[in-house]
MARMAR-872768 format. One record per residue (C-alpha): x negated, y, z; chain; residue number from 1; residue in one letter. Coordinates in nm, 3 decimals, padded with zeros to 5 digits. Layout:
<pts>
PT:X:Y:Z:A:NUM:a
...
</pts>
This chain:
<pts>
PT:-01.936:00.236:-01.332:A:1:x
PT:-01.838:-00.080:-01.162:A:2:x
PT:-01.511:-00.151:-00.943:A:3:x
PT:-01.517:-00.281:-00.608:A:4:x
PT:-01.284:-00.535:-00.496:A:5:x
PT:-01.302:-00.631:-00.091:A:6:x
PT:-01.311:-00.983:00.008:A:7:x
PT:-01.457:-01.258:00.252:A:8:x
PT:-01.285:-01.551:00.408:A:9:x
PT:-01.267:-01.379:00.751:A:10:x
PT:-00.973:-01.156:00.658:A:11:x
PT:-00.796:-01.448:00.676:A:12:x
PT:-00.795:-01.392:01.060:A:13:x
PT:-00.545:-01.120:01.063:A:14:x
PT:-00.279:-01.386:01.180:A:15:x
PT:00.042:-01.304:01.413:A:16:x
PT:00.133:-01.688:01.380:A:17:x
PT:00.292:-01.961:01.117:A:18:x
PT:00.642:-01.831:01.183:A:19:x
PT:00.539:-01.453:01.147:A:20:x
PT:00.646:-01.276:00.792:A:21:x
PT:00.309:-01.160:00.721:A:22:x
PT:00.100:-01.474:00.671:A:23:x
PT:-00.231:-01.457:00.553:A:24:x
PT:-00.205:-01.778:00.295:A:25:x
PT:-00.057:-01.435:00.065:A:26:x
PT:-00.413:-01.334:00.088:A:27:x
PT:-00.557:-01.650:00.023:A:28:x
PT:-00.288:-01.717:-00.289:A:29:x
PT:-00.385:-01.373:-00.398:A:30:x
PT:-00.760:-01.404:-00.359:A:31:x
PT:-00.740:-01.760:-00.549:A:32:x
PT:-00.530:-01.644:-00.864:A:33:x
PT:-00.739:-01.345:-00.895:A:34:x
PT:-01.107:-01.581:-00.923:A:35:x
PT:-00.907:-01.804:-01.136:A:36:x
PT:-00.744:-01.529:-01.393:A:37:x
PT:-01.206:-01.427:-01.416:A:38:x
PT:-01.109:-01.076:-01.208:A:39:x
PT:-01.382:-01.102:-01.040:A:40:x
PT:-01.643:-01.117:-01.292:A:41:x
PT:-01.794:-00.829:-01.338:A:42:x
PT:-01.701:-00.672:-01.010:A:43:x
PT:-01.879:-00.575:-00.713:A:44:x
PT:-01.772:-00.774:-00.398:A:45:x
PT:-01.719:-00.607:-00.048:A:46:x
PT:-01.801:-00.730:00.258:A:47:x
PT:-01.534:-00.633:00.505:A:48:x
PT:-01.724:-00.618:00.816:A:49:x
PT:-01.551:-00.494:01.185:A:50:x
PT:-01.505:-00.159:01.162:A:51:x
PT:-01.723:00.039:01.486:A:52:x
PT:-01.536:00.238:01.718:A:53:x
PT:-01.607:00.569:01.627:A:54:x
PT:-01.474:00.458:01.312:A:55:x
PT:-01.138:00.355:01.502:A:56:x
PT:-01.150:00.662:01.719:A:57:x
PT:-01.138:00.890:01.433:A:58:x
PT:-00.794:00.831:01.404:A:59:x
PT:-00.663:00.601:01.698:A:60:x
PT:-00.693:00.695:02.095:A:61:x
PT:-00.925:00.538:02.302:A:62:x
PT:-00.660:00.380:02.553:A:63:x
PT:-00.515:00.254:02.248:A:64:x
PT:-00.861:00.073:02.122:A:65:x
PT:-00.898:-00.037:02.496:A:66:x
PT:-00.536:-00.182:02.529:A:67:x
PT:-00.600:-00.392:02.157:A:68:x
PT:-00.944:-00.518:02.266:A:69:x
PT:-00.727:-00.680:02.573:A:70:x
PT:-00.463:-00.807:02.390:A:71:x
PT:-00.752:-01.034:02.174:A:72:x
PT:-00.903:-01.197:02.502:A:73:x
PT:-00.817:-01.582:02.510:A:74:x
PT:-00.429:-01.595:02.732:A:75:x
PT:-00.319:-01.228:02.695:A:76:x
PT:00.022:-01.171:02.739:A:77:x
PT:00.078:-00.795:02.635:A:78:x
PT:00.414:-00.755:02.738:A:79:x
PT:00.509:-00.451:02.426:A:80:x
PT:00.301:-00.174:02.576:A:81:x
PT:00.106:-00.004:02.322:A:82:x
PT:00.337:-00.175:02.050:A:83:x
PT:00.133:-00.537:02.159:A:84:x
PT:00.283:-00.851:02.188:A:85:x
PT:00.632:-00.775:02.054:A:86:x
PT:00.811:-00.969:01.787:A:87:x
PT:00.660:-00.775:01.510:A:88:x
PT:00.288:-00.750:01.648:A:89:x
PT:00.230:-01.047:01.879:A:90:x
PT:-00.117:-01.042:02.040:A:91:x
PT:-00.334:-01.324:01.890:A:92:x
PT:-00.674:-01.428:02.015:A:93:x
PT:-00.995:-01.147:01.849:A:94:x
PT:-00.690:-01.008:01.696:A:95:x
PT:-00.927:-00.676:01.695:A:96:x
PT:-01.189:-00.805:01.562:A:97:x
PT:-00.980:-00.930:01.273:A:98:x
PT:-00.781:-00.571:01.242:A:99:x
PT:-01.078:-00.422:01.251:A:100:x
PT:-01.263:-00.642:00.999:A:101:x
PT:-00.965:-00.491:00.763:A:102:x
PT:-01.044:-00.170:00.822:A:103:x
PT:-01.413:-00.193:00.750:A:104:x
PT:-01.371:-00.326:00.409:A:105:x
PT:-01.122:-00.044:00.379:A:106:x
PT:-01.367:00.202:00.524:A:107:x
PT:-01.661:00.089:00.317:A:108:x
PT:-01.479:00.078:-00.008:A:109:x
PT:-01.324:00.408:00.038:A:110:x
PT:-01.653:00.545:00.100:A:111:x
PT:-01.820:00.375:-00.206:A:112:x
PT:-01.567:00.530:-00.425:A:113:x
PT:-01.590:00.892:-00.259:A:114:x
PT:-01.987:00.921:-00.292:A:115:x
PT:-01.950:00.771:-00.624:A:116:x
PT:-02.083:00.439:-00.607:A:117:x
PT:-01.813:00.244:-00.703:A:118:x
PT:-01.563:00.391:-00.924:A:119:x
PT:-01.297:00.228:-00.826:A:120:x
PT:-01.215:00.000:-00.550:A:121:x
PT:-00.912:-00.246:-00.429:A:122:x
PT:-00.898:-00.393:-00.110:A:123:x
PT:-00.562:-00.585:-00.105:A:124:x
PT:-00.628:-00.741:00.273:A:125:x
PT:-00.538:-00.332:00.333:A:126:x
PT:-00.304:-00.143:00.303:A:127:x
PT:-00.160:-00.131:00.742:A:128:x
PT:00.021:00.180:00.698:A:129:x
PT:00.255:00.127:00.985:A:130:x
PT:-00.049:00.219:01.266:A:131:x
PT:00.013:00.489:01.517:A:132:x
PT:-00.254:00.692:01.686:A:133:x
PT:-00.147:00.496:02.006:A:134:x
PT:00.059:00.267:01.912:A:135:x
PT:00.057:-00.096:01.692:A:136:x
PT:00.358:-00.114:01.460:A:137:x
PT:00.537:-00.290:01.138:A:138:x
PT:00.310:-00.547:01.168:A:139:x
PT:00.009:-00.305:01.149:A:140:x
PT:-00.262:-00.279:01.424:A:141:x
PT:-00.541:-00.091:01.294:A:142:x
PT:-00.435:00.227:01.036:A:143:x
PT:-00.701:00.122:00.774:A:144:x
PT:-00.583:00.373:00.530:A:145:x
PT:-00.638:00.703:00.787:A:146:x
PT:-00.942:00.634:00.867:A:147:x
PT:-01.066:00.615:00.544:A:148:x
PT:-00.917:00.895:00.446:A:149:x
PT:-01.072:01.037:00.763:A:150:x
PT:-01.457:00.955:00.675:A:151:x
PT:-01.367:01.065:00.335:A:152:x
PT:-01.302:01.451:00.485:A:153:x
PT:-01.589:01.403:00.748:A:154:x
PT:-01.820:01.314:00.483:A:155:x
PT:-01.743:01.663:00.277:A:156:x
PT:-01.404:01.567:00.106:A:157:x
PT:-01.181:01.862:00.097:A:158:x
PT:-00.864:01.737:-00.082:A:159:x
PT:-00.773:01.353:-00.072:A:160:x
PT:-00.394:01.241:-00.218:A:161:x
PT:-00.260:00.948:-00.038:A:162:x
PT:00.041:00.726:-00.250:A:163:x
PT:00.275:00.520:-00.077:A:164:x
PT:00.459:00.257:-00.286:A:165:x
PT:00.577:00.026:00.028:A:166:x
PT:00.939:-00.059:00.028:A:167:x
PT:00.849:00.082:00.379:A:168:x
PT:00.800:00.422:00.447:A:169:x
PT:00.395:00.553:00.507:A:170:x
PT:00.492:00.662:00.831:A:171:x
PT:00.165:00.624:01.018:A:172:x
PT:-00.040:00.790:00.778:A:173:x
PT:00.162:01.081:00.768:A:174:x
PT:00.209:01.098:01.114:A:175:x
PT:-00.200:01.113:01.177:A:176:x
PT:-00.222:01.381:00.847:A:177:x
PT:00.098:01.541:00.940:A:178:x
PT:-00.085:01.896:01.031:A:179:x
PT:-00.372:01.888:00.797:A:180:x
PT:-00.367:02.088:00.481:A:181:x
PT:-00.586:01.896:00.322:A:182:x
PT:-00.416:01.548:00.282:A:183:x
PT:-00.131:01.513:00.050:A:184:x
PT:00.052:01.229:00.158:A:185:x
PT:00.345:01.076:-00.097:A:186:x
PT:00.544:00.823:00.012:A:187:x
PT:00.828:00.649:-00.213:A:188:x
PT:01.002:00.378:-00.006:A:189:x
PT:01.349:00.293:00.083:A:190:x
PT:01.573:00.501:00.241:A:191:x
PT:01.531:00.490:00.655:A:192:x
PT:01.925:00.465:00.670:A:193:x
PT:01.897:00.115:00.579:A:194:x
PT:01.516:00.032:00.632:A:195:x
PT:01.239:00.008:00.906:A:196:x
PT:01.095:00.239:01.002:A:197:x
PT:01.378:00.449:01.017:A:198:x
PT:01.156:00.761:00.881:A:199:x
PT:01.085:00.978:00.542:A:200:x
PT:01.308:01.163:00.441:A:201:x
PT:01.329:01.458:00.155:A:202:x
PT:01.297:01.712:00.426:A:203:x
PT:00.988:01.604:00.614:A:204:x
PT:00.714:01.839:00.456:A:205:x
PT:00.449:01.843:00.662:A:206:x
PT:00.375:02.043:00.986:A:207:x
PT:00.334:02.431:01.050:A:208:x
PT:-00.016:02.423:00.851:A:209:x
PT:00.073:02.193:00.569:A:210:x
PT:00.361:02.208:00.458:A:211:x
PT:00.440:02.103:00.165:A:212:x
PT:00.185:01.812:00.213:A:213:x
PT:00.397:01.529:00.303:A:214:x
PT:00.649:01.437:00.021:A:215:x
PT:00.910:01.162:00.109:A:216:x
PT:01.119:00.984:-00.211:A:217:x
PT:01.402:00.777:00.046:A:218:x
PT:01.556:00.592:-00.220:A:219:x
PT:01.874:00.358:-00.196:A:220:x
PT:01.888:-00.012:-00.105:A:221:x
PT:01.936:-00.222:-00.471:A:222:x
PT:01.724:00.060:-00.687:A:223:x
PT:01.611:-00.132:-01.000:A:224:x
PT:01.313:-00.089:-01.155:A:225:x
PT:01.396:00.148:-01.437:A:226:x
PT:01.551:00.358:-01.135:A:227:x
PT:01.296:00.288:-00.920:A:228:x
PT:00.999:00.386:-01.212:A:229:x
PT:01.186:00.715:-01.275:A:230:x
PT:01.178:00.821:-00.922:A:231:x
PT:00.823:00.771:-00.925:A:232:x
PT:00.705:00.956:-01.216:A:233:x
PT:00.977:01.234:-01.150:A:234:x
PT:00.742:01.290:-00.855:A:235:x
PT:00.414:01.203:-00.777:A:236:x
PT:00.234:01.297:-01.131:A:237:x
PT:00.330:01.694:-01.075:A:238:x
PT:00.284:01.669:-00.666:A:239:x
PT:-00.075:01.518:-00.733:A:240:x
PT:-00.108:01.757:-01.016:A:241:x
PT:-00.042:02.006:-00.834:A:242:x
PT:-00.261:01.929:-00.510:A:243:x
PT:-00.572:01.865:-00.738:A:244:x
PT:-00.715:01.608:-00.516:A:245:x
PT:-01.091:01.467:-00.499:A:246:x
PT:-01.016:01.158:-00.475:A:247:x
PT:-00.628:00.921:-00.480:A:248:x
PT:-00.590:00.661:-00.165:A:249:x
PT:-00.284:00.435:-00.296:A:250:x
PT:-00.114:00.193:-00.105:A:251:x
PT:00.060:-00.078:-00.345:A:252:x
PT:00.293:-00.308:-00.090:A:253:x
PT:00.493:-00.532:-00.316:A:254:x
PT:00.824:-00.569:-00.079:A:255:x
PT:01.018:-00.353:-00.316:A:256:x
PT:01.028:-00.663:-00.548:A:257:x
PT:01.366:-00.813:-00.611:A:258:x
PT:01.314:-01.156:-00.405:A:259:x
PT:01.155:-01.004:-00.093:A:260:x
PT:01.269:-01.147:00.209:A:261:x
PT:01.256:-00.851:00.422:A:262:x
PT:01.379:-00.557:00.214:A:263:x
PT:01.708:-00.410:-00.061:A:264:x
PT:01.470:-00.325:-00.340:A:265:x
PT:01.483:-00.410:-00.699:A:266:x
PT:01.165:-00.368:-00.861:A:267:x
PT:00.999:-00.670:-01.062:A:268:x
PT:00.644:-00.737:-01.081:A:269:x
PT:00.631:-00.502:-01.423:A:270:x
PT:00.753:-00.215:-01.267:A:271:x
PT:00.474:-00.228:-00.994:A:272:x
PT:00.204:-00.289:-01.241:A:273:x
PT:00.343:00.028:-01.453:A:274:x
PT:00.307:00.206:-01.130:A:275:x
PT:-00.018:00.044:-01.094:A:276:x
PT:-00.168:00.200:-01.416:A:277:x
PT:-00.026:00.526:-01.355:A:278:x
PT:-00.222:00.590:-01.006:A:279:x
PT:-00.488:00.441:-01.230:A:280:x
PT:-00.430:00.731:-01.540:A:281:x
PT:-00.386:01.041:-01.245:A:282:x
PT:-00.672:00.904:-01.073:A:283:x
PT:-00.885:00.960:-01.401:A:284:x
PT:-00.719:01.265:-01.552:A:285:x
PT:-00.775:01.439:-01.182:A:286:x
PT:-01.067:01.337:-00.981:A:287:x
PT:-01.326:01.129:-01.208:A:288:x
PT:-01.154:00.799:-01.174:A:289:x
PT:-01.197:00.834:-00.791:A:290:x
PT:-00.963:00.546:-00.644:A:291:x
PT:-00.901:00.310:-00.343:A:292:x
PT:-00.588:00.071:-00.401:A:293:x
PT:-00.488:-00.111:-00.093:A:294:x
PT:-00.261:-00.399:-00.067:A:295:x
PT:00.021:-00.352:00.206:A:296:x
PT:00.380:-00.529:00.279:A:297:x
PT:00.493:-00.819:00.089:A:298:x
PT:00.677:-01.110:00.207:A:299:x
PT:00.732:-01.311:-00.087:A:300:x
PT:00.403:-01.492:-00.025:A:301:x
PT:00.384:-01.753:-00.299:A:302:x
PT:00.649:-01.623:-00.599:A:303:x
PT:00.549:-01.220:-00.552:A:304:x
PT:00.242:-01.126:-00.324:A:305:x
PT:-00.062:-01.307:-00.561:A:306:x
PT:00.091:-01.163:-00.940:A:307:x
PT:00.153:-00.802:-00.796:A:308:x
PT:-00.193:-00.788:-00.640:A:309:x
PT:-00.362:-00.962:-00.981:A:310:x
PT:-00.212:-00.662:-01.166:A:311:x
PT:-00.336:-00.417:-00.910:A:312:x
PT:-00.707:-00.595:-00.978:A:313:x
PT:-00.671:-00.615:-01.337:A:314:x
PT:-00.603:-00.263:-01.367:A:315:x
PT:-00.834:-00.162:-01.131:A:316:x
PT:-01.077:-00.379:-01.297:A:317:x
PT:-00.974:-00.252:-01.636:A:318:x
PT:-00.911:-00.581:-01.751:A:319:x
PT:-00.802:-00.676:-02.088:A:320:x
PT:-00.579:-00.958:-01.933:A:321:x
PT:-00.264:-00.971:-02.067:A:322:x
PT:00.021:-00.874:-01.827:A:323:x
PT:00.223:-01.158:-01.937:A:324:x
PT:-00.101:-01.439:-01.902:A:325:x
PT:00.005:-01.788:-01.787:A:326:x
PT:-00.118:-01.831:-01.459:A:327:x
PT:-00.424:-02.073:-01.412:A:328:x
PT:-00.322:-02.445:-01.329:A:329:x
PT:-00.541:-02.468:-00.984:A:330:x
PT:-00.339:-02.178:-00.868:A:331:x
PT:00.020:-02.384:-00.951:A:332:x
PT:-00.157:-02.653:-00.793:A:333:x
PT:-00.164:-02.413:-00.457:A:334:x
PT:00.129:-02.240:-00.524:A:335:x
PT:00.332:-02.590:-00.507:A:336:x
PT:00.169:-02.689:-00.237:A:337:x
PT:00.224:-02.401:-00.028:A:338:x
PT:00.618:-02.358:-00.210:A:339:x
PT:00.782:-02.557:00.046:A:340:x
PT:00.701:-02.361:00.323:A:341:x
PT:00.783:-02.092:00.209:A:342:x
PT:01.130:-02.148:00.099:A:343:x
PT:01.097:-02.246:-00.263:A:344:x
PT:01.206:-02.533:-00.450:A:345:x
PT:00.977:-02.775:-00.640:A:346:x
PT:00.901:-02.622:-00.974:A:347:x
PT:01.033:-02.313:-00.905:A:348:x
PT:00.725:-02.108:-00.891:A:349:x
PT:00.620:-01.861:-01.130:A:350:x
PT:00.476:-01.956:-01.460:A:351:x
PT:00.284:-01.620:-01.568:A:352:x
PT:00.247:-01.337:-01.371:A:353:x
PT:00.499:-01.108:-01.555:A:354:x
PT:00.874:-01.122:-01.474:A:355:x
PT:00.949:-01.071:-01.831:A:356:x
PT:01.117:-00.704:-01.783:A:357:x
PT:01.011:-00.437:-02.008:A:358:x
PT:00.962:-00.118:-01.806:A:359:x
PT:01.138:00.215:-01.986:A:360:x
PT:01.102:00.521:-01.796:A:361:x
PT:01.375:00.776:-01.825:A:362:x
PT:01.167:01.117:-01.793:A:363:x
PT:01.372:01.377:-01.555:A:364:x
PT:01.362:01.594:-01.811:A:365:x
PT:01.613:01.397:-02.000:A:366:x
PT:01.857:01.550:-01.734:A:367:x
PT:01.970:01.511:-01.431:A:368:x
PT:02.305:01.317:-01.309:A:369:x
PT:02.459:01.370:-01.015:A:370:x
PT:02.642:01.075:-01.036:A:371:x
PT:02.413:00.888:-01.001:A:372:x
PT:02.249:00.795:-00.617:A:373:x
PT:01.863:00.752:-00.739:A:374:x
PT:01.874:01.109:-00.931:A:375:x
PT:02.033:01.279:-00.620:A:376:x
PT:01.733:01.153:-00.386:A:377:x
PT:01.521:01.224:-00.625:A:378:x
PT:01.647:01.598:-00.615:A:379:x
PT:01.642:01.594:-00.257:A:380:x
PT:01.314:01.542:-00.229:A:381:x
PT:01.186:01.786:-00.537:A:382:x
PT:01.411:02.124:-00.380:A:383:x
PT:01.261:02.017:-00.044:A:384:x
PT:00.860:02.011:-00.162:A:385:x
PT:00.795:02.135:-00.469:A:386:x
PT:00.858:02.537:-00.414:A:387:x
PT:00.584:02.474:-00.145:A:388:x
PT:00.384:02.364:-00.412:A:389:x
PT:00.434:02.627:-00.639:A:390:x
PT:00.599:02.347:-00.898:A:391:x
PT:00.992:02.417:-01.084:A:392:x
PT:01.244:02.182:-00.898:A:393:x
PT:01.478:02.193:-01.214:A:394:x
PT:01.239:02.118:-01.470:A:395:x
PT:00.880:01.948:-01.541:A:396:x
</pts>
């Protein structure tokens, strides 16, 4: 069965502005190196068309919808109501139309996967995990993510897992899934002492119905990788295992890398395509292959954004592209070009899209050290969800 990946030029129009961190030449970069690494040959293409309303309303208010659609007219001024025109989401002109162009590529794919036309699909435009039911936020207007997830359950799904591997915490999706037993949502981010948006820790399981269904790793600023990996698999293989969902959701922001502006983090582009392939393995070993990647944060928009994203198509893709390939010389050409304005120095871009660190995971079974910050998090967050799902907090 064929994957899906979601793309047309109009994404581009998700724009806050050429001084905002989330510019949309990441996209572009990303969309480039992936056509010139042959990613998408052999894959089915996605239109991302604007999402309707009911799709919108499924999971966001309609004062909310009505307050956005206001904020796109030509000489708005939102003045921060409904989370508009603040420093981190200033109104833009059709900015709806260009949120909700995101979440229609989001909502299409998702469905595609679910009623098994697509086995898997990526839509790295996605990924806007910050989005309140009434409220824009982190950069996010439109939650593209929930309401996927939403049609999903509408359209007879009764179980779908949701991973978060954002620097940032998923705390819009598991705000709108908070109550509802049958969303898992996992979310494996920095710790909201030190990070925006404040949220996710160990102890927030879910509401009065489901609890047990919101699992929050709040790891230290300047985790590594091999810290960061063992976090990860000390956690979401048995939650997911456990859950037995229909169908994995993962969102795969790359601000966790090392050189992200905007985050403490650690990881290199390995570690995030290991945790690329194992979504990709539970996906398989527990619902058919049934699997929506989205894209997400990611601020190092030439040297990080375009090689974490490649991976996440590749695997998606099930490409037999080395991880350590050179990267293609009309994408240096753009990646030189664009350098400058982003802050990096001529020649400094990356030359292949690994950063030459070989990923060892440490299992928790190996033992755990409570000396050491990562492992006590870790065991934070295992004694606080996994007797609700029936799963040993000591051992795997």
């Amino acid at each position: 069965m064929v994957t899906g990946v979601v793309w047309g030029q109009a994404v581009l129009g998700y724009d806050f502005g050429p001084t905002h961190p989330m510019s949309p030449v990441r996209l572009e970069l990303t969309e480039l190196l992936v056509r010139e690494l042959g990613l998408l040959e052999g894959v089915a293409i996605v239109e991302p068309r604007v999402a309707p309303d009911e799709a919108l309303l499924a999971v966001h208010t309609p004062e909310y919808v009505r307050a956005v659609r206001e904020a796109s007219l030509f000489g708005a001024e939102p003045r921060g109501a409904f989370g508009l025109g603040t420093g981190d989401v200033p109104a833009f002109w059709r900015m709806h139309e260009a949120s909700a162009r995101i979440v229609g590529g989001t909502l299409a794919a998702g469905l595609a996967v679910w009623r098994g036309e697509l086995e898997h699909a990526v839509n790295f435009t996605g990924g806007l995990h910050h989005a309140m039911p009434a409220a824009a936020s982190g950069f996010c207007v439109y939650n593209d993510a929930a309401v996927a997830i939403r049609a999903m359950l509408d359209d007879g799904a009764q179980r779908v897992a949701y991973v978060d591997l954002d620097a940032h915490h998923g705390d819009g999706v598991e705000r709108i899934f908070w109550d509802d037993p049958r969303v898992l949502t996992v979310s494996v981010h920095e710790s909201g002492r030190t990070l925006f948006p404040g949220t996710g820790f160990p102890q927030d399981v879910g509401g009065p119905r489901a609890q047990g269904t919101a699992v929050n790793v709040s790891l230290p600023a300047r985790t590594t990788t091999a810290r960061w990996a063992r976090a990860v698999d000390a956690v979401v293989p048995a939650v997911l295992r456990a859950f037995e969902p229909e169908v994995v959701v993962s969102q795969h922001g790359c601000d966790a890398h090392t050189v992200d502006p905007l985050t403490n983090l650690r990881v290199s582009v390995d570690g995030m395509r290991w945790a690329d392939e194992l979504v990709h393995s539970l996906a398989h070993e527990l619902c058919a292959g049934r699997w929506l990647a989205l894209g997400g944060g990611g601020y190092a928009v030439v040297d990080v954004v375009p090689r974490a994203w490649a991976h996440l198509v590749a695997v998606a893709a099930h490409s037999e592209l080395p991880p350590d390939a050179p990267l293609p010389e009309p994408w240096l050409a753009a990646a030189e070009r664009f350098g400058h304005a982003y802050g990096l120095e001529p020649g400094a871009e990356p030359r292949t899209l690994s950063d030459g660190e070989r990923v060892e995971v440490r299992a928790w079974g190996s033992g755990f050290d409570p000396a050491d910050d990562v492992d006590r998090a870790v065991r934070a967050t295992r004694a606080a969800v996994f007797p609700h799902l029936g799963l040993d907090v000591h051992h795997d």
